[in-house]
PyMOL Python script that loads the backbone (N, CA, C, O; Angstrom):
from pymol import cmd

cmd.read_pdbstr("""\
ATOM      1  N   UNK A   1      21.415 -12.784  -8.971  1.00  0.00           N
ATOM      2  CA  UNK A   1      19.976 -12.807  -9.186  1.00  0.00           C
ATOM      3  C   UNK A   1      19.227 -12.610  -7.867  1.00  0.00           C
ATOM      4  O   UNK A   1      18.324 -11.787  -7.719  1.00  0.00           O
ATOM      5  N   UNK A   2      19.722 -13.512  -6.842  1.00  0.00           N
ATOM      6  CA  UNK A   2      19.174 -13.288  -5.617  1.00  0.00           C
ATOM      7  C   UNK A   2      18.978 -11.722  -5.142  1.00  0.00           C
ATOM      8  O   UNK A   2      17.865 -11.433  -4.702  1.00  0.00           O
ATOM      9  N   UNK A   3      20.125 -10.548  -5.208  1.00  0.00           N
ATOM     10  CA  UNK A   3      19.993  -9.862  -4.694  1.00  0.00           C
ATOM     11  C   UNK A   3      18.986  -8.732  -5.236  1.00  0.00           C
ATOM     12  O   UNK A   3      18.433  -8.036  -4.385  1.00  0.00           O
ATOM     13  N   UNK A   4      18.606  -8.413  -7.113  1.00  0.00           N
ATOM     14  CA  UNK A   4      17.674  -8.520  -7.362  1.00  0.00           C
ATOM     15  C   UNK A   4      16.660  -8.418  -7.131  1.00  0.00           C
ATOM     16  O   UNK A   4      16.065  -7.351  -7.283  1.00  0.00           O
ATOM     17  N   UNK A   5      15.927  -9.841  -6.536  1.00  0.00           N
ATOM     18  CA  UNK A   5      14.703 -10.281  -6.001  1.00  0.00           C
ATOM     19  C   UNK A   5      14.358  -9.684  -4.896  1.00  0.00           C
ATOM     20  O   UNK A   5      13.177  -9.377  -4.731  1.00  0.00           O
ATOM     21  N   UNK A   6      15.372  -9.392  -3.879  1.00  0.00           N
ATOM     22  CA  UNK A   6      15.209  -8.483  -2.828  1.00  0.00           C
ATOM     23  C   UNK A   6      14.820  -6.626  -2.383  1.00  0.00           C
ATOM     24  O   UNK A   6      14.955  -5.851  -1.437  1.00  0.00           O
ATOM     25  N   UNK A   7      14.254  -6.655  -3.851  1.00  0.00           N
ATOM     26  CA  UNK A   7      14.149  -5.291  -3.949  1.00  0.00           C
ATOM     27  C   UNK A   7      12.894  -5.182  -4.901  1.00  0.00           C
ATOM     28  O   UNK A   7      12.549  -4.115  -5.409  1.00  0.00           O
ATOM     29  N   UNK A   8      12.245  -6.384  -5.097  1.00  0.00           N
ATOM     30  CA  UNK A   8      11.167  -6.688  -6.043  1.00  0.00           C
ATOM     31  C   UNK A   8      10.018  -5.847  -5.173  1.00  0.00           C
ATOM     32  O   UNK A   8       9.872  -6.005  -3.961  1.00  0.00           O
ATOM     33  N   UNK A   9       9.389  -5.115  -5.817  1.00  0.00           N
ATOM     34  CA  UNK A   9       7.782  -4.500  -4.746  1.00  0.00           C
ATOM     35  C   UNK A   9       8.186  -2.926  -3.773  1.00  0.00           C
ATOM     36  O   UNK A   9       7.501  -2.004  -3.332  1.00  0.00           O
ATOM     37  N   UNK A  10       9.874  -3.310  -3.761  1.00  0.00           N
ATOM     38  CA  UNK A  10       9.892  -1.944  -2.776  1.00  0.00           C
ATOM     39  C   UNK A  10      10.741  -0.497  -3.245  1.00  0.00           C
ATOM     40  O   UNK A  10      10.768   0.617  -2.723  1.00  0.00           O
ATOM     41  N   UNK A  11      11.514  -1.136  -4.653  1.00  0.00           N
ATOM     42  CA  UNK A  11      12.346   0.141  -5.430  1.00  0.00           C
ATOM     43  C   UNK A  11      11.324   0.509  -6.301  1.00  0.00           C
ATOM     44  O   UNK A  11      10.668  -0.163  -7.097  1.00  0.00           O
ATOM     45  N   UNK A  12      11.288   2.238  -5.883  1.00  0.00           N
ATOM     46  CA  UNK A  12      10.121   3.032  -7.476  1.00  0.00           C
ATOM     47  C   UNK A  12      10.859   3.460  -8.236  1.00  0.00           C
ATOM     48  O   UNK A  12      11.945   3.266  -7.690  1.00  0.00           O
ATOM     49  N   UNK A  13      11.103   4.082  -9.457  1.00  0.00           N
ATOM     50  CA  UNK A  13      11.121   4.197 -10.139  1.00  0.00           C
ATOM     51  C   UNK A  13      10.898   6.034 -10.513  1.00  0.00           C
ATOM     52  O   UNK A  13       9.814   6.259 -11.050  1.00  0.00           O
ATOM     53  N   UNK A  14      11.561   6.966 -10.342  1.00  0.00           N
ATOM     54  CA  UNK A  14      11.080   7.792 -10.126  1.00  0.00           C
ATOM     55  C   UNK A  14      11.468   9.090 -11.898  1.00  0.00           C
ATOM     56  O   UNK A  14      12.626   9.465 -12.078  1.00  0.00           O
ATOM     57  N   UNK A  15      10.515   9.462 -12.743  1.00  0.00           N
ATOM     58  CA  UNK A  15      11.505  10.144 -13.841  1.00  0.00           C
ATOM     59  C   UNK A  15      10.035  11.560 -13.918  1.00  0.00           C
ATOM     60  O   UNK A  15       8.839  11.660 -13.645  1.00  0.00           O
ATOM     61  N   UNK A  16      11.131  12.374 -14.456  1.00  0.00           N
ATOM     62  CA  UNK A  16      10.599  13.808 -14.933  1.00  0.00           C
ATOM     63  C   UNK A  16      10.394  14.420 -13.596  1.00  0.00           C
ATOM     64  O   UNK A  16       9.388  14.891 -13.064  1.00  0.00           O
ATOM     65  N   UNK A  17      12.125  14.230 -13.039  1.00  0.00           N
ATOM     66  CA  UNK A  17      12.663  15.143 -12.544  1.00  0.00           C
ATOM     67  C   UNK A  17      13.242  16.760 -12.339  1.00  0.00           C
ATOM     68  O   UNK A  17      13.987  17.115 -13.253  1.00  0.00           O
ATOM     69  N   UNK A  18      13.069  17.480 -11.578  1.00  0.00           N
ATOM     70  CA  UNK A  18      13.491  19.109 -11.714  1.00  0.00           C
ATOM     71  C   UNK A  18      15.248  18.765 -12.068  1.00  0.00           C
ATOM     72  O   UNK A  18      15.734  17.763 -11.542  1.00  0.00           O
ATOM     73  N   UNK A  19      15.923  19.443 -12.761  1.00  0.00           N
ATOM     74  CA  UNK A  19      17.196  19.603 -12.352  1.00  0.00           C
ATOM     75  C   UNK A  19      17.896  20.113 -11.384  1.00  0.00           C
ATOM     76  O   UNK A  19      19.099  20.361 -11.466  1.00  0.00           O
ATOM     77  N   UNK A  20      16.913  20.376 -10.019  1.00  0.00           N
ATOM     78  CA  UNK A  20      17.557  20.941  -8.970  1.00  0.00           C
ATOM     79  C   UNK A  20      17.425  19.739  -8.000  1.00  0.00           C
ATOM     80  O   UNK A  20      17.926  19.765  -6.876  1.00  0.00           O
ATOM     81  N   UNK A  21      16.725  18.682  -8.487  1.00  0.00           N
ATOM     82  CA  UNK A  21      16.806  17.594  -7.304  1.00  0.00           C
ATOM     83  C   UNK A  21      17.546  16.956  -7.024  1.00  0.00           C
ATOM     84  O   UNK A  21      18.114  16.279  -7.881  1.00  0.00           O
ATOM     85  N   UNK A  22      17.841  16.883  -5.873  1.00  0.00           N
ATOM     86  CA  UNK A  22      19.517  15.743  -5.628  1.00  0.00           C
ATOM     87  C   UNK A  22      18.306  14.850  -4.934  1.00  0.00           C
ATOM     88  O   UNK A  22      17.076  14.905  -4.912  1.00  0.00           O
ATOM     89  N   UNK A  23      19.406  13.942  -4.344  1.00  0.00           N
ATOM     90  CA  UNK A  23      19.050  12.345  -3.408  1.00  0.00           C
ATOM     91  C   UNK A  23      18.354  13.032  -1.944  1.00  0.00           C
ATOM     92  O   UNK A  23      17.459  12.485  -1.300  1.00  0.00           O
ATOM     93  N   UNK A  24      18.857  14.068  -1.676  1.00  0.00           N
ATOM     94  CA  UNK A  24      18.364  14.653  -0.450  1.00  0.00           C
ATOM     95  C   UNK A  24      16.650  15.334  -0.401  1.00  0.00           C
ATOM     96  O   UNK A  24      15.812  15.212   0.492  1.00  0.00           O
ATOM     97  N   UNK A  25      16.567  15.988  -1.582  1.00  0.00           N
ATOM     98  CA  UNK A  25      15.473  16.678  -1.899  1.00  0.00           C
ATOM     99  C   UNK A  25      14.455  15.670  -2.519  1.00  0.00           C
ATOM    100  O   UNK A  25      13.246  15.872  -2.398  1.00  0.00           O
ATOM    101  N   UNK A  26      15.005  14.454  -3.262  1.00  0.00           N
ATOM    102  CA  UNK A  26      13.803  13.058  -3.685  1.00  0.00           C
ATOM    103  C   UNK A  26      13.803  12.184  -2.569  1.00  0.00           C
ATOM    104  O   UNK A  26      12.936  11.311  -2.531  1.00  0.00           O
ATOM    105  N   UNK A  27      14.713  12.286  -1.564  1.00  0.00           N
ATOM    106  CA  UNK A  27      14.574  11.874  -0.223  1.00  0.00           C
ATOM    107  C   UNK A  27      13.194  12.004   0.586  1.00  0.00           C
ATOM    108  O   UNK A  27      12.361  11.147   0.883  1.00  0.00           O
ATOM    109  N   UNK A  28      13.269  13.833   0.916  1.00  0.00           N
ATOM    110  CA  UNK A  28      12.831  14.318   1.720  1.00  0.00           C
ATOM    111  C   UNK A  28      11.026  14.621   0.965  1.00  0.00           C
ATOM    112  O   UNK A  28      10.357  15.521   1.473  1.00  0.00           O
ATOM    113  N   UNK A  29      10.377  13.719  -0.317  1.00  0.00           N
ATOM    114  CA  UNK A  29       9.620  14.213  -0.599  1.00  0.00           C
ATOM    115  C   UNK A  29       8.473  12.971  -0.693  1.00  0.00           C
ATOM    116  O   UNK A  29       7.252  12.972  -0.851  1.00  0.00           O
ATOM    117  N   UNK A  30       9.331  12.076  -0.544  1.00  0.00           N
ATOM    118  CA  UNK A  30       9.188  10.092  -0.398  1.00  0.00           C
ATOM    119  C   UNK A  30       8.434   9.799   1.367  1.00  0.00           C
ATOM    120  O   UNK A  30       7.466   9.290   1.932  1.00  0.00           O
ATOM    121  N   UNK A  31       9.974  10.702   1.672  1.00  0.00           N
ATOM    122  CA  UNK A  31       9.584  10.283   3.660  1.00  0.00           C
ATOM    123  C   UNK A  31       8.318  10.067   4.058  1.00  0.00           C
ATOM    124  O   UNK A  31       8.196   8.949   4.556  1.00  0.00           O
ATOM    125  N   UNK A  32       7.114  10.839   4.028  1.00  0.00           N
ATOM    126  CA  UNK A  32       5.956  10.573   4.412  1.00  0.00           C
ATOM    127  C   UNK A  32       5.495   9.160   4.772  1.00  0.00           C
ATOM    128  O   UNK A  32       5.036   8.704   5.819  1.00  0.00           O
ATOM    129  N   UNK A  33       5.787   8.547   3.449  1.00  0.00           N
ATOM    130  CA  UNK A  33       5.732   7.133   3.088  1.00  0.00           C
ATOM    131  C   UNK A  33       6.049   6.248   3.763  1.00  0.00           C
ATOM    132  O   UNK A  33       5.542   5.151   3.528  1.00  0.00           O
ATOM    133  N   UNK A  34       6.746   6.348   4.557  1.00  0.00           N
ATOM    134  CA  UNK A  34       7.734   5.203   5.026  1.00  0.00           C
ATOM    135  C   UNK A  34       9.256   5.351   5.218  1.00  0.00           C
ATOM    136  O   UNK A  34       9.756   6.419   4.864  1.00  0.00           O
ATOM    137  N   UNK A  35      10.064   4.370   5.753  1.00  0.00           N
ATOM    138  CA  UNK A  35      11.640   4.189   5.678  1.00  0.00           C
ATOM    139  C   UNK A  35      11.757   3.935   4.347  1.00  0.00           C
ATOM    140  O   UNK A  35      11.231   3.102   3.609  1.00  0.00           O
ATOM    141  N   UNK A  36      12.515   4.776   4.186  1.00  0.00           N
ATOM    142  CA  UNK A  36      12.996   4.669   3.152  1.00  0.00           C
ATOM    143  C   UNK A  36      14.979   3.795   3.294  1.00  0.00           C
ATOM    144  O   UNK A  36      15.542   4.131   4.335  1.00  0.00           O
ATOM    145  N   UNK A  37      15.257   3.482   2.988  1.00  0.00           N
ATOM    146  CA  UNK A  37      16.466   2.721   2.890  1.00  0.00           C
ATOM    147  C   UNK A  37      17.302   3.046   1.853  1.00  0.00           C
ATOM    148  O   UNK A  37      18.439   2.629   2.074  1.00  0.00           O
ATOM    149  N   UNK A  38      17.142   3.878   0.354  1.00  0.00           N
ATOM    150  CA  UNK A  38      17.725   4.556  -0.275  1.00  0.00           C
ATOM    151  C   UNK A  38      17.247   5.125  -1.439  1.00  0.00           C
ATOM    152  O   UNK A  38      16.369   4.613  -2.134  1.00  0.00           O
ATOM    153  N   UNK A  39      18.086   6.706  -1.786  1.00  0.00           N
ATOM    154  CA  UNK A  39      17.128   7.688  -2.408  1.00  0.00           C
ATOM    155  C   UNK A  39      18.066   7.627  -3.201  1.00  0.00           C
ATOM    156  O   UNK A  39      18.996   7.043  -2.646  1.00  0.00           O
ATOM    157  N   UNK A  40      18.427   8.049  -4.650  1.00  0.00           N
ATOM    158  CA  UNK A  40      19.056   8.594  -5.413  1.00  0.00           C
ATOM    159  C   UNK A  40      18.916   8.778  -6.678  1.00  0.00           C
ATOM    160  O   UNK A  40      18.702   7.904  -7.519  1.00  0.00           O
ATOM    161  N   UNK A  41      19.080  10.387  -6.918  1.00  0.00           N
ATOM    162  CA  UNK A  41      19.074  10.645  -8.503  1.00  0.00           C
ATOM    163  C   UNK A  41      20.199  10.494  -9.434  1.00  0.00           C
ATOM    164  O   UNK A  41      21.322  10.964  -9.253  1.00  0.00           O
ATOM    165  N   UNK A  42      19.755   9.700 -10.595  1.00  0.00           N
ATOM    166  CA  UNK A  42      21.021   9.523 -12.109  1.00  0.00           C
ATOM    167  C   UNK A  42      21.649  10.796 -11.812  1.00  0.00           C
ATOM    168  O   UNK A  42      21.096  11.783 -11.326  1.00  0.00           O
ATOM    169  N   UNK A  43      22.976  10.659 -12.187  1.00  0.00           N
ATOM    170  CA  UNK A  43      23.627  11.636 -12.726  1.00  0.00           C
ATOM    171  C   UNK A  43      24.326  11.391 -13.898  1.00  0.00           C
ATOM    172  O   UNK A  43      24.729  10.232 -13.984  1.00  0.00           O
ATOM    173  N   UNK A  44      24.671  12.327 -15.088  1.00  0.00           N
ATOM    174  CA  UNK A  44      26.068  11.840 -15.989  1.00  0.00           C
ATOM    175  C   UNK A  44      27.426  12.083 -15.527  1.00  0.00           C
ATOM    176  O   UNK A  44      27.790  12.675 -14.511  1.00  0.00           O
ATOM    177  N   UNK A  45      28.083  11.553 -16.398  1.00  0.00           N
ATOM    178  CA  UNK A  45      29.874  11.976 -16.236  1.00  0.00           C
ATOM    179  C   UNK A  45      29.956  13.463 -15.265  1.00  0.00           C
ATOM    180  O   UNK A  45      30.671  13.847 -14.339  1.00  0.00           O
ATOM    181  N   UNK A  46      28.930  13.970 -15.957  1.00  0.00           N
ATOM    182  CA  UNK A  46      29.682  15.445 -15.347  1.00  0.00           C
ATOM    183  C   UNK A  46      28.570  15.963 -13.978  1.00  0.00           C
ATOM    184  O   UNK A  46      28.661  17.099 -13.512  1.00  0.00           O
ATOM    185  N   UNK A  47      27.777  15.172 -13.571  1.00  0.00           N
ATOM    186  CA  UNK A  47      27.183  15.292 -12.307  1.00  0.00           C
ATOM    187  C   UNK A  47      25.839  15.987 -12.540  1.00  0.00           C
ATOM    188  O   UNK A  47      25.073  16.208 -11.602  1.00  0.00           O
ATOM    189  N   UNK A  48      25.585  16.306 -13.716  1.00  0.00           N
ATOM    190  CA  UNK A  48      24.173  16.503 -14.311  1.00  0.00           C
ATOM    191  C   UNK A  48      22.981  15.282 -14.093  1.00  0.00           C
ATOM    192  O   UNK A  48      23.012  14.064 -14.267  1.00  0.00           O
ATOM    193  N   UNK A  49      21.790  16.342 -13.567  1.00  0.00           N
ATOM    194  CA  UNK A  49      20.620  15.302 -13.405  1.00  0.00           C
ATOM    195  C   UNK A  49      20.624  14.301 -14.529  1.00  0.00           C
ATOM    196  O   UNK A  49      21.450  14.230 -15.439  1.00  0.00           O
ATOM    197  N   UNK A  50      19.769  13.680 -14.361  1.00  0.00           N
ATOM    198  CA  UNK A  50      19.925  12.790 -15.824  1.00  0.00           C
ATOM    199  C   UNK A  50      17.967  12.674 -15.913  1.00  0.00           C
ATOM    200  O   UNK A  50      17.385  12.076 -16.818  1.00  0.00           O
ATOM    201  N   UNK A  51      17.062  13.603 -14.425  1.00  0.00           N
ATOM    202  CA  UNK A  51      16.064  13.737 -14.752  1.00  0.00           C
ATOM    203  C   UNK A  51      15.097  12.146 -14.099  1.00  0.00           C
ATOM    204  O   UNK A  51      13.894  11.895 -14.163  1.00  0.00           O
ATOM    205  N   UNK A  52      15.557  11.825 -13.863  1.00  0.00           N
ATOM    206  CA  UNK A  52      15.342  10.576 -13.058  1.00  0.00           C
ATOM    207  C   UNK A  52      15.894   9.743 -12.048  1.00  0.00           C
ATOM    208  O   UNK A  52      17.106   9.569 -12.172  1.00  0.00           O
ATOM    209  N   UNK A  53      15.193   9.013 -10.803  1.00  0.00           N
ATOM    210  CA  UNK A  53      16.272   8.185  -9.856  1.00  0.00           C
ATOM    211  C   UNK A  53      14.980   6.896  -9.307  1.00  0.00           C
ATOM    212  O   UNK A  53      13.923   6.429  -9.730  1.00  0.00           O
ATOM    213  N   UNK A  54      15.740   6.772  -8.322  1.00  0.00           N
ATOM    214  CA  UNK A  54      15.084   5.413  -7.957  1.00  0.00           C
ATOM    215  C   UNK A  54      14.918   5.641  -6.319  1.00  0.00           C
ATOM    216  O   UNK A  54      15.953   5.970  -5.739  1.00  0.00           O
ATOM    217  N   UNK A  55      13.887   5.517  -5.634  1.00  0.00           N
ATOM    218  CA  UNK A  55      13.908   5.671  -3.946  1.00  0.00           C
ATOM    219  C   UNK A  55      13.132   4.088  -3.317  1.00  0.00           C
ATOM    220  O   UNK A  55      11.950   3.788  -3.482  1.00  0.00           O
ATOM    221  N   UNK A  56      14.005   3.388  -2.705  1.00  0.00           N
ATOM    222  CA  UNK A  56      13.789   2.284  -2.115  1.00  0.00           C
ATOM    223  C   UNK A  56      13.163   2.549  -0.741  1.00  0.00           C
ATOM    224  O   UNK A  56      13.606   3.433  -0.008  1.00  0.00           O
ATOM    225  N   UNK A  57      12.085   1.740  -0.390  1.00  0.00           N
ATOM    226  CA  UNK A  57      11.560   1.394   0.784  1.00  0.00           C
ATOM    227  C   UNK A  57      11.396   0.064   1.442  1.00  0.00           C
ATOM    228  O   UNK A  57      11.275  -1.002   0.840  1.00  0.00           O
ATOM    229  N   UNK A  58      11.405   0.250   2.910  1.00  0.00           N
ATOM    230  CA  UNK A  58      11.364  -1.258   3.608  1.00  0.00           C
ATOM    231  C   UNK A  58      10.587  -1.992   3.575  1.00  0.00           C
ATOM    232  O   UNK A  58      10.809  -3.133   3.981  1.00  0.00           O
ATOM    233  N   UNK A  59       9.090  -1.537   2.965  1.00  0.00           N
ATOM    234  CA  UNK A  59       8.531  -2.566   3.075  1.00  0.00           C
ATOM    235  C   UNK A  59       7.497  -2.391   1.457  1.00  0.00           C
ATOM    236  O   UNK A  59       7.535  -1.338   0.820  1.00  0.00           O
ATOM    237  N   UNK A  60       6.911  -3.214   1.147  1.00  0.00           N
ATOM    238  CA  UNK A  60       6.135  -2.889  -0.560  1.00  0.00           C
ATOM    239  C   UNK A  60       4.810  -2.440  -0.143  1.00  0.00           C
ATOM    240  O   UNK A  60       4.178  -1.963  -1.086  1.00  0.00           O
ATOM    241  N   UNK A  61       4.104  -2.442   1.127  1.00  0.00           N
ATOM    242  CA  UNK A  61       3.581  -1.580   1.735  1.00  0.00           C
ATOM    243  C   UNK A  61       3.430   0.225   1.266  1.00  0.00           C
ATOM    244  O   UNK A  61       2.633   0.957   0.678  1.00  0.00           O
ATOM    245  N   UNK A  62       4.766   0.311   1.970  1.00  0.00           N
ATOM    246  CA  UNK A  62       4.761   1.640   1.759  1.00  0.00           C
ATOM    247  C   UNK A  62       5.468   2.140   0.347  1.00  0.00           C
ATOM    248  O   UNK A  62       5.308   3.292  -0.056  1.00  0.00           O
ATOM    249  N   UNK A  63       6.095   1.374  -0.212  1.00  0.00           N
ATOM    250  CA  UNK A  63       6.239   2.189  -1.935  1.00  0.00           C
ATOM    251  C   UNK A  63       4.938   1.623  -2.525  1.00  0.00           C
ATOM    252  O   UNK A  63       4.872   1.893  -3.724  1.00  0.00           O
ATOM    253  N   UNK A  64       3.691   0.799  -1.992  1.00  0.00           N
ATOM    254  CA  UNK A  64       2.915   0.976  -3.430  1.00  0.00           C
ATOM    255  C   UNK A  64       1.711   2.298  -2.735  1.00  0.00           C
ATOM    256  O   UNK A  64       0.718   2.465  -3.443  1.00  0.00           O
ATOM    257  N   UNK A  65       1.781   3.044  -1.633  1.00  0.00           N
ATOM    258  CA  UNK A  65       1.146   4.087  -1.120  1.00  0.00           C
ATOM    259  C   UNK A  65       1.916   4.737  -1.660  1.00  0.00           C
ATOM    260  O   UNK A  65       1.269   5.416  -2.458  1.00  0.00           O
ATOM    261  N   UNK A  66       3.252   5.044  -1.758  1.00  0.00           N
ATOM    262  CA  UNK A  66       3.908   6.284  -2.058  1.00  0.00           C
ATOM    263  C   UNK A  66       3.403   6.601  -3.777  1.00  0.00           C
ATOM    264  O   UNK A  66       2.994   7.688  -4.185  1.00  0.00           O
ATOM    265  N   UNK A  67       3.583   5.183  -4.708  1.00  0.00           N
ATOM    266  CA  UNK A  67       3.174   5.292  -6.261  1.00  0.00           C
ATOM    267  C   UNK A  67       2.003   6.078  -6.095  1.00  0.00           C
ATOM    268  O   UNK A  67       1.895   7.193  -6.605  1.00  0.00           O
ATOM    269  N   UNK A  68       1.000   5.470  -5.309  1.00  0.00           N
ATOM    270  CA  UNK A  68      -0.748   6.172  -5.446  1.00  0.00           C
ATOM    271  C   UNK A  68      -0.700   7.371  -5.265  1.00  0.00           C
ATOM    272  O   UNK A  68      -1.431   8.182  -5.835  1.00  0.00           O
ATOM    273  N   UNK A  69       0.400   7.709  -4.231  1.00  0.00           N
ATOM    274  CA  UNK A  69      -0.038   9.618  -3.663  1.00  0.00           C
ATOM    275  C   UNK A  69       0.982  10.225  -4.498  1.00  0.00           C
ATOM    276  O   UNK A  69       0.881  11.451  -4.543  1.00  0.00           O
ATOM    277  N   UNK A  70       2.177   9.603  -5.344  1.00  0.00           N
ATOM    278  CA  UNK A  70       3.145  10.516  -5.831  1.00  0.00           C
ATOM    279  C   UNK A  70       3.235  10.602  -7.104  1.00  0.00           C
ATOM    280  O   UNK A  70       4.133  11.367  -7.457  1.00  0.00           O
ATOM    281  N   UNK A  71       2.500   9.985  -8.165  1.00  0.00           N
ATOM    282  CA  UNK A  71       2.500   9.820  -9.332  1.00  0.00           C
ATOM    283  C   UNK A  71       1.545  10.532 -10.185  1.00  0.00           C
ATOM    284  O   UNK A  71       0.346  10.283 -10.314  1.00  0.00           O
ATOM    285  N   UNK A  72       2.236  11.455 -10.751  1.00  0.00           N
ATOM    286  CA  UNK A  72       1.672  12.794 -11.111  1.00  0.00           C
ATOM    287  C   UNK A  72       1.468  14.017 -10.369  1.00  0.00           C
ATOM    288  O   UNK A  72       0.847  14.992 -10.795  1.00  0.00           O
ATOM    289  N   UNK A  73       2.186  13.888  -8.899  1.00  0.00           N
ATOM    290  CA  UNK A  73       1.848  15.095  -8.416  1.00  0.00           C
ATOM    291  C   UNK A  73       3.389  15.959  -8.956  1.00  0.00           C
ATOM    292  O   UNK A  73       4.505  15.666  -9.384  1.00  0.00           O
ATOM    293  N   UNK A  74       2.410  17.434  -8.530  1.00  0.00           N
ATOM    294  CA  UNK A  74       3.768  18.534  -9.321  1.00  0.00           C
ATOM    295  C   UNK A  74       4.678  19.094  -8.753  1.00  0.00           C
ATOM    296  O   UNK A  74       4.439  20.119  -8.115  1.00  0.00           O
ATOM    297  N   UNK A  75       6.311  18.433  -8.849  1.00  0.00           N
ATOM    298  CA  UNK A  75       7.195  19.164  -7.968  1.00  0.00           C
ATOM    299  C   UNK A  75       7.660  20.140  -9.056  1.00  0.00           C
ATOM    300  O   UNK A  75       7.943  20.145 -10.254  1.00  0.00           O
ATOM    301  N   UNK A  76       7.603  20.791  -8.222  1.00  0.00           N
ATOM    302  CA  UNK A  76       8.675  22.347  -9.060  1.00  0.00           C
ATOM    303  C   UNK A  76       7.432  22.676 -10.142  1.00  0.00           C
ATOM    304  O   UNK A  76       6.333  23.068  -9.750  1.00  0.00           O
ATOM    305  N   UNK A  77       7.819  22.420 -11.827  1.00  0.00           N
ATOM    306  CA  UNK A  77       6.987  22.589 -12.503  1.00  0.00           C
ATOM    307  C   UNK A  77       6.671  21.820 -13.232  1.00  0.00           C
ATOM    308  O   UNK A  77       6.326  22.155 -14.365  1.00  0.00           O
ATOM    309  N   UNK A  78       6.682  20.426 -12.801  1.00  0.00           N
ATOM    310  CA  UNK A  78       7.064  19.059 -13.492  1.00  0.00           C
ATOM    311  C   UNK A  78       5.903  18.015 -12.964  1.00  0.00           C
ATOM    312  O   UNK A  78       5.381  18.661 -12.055  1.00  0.00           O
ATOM    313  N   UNK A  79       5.357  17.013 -13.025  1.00  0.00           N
ATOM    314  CA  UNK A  79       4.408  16.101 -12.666  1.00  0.00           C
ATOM    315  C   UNK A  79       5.240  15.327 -12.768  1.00  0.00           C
ATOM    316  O   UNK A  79       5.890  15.361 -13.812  1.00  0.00           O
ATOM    317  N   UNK A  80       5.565  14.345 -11.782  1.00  0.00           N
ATOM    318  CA  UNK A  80       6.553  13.442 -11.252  1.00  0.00           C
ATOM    319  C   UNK A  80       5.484  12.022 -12.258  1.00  0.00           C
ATOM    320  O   UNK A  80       4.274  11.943 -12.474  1.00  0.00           O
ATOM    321  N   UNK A  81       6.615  11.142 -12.630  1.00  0.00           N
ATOM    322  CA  UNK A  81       5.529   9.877 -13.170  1.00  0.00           C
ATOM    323  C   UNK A  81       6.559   8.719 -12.230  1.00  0.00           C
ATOM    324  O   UNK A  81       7.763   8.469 -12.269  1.00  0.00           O
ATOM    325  N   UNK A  82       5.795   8.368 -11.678  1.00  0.00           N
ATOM    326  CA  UNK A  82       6.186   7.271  -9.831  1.00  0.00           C
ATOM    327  C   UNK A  82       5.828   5.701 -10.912  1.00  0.00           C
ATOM    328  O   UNK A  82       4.910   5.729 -11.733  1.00  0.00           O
ATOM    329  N   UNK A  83       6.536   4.690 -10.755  1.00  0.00           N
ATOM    330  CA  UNK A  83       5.998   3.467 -10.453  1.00  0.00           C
ATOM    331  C   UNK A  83       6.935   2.341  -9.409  1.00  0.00           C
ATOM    332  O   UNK A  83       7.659   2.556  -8.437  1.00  0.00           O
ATOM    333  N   UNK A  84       6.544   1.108 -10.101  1.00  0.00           N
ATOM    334  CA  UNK A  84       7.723   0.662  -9.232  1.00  0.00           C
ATOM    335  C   UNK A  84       8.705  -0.091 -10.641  1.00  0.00           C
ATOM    336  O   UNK A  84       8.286  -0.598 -11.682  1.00  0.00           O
ATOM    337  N   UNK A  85       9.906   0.067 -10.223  1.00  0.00           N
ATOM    338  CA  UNK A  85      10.869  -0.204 -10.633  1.00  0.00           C
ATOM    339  C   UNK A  85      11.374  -1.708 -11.281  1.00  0.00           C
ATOM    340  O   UNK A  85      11.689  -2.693 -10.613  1.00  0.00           O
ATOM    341  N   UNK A  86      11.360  -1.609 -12.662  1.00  0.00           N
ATOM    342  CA  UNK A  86      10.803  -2.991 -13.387  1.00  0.00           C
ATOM    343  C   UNK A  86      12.657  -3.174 -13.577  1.00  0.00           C
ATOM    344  O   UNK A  86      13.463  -2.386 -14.073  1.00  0.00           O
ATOM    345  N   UNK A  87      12.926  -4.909 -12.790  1.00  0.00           N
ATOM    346  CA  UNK A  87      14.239  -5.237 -13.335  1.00  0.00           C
ATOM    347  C   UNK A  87      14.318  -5.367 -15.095  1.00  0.00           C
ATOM    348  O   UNK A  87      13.607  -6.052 -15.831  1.00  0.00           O
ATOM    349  N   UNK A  88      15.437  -4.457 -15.444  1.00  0.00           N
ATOM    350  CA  UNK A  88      16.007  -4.779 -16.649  1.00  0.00           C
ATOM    351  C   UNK A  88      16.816  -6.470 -17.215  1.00  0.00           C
ATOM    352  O   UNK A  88      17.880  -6.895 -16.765  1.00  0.00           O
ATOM    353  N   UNK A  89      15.966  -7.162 -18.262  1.00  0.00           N
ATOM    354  CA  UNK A  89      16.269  -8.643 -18.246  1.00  0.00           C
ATOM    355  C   UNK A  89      17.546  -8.381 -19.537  1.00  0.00           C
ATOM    356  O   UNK A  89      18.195  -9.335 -19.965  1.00  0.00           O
TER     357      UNK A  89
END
""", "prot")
cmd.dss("prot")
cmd.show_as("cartoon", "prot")
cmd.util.cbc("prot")
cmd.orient("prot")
């Protein structure tokens, strides 16, 4: 549970993804924002987007600036929908 809590305010939530985005490219589109500490998009079994990921930052600072400037803007041909990342109970 503890470890959890440690990620409360600073993991977003990131879906309606391109299928060309890896962890590098939802990386490199976050950075502005802040340190980021880790990027990565779902994949399935077979390494297919799954269209969504999650990009963590150091401080809740900078992921609740990143939600305001990134949520709804249009990568590729897609409007990204940003929040922050609600633990599953």
């Amino acid at each position: 549970m503890e470890k959890l809590n440690k990620y409360q305010g600073v993991n977003l939530y990131i879906k309606n993804l391109e299928d060309d985005v890896d962890d590098d490219k939802l990386r490199a589109e976050f950075e502005p924002f802040g340190t980021i500490t880790s990027a990565k998009v779902m994949r399935d079994d077979r390494s297919i987007s799954k269209g969504f990921g999650f990009v963590c930052f150091s401080t809740p600072e900078e992921a609740t600036k990143a939600v305001a400037e990134m949520n709804n803007k249009m990568i590729g041909s897609k409007p990204l929908y940003v929040s922050m990342a609600q633990r599953r109970e």
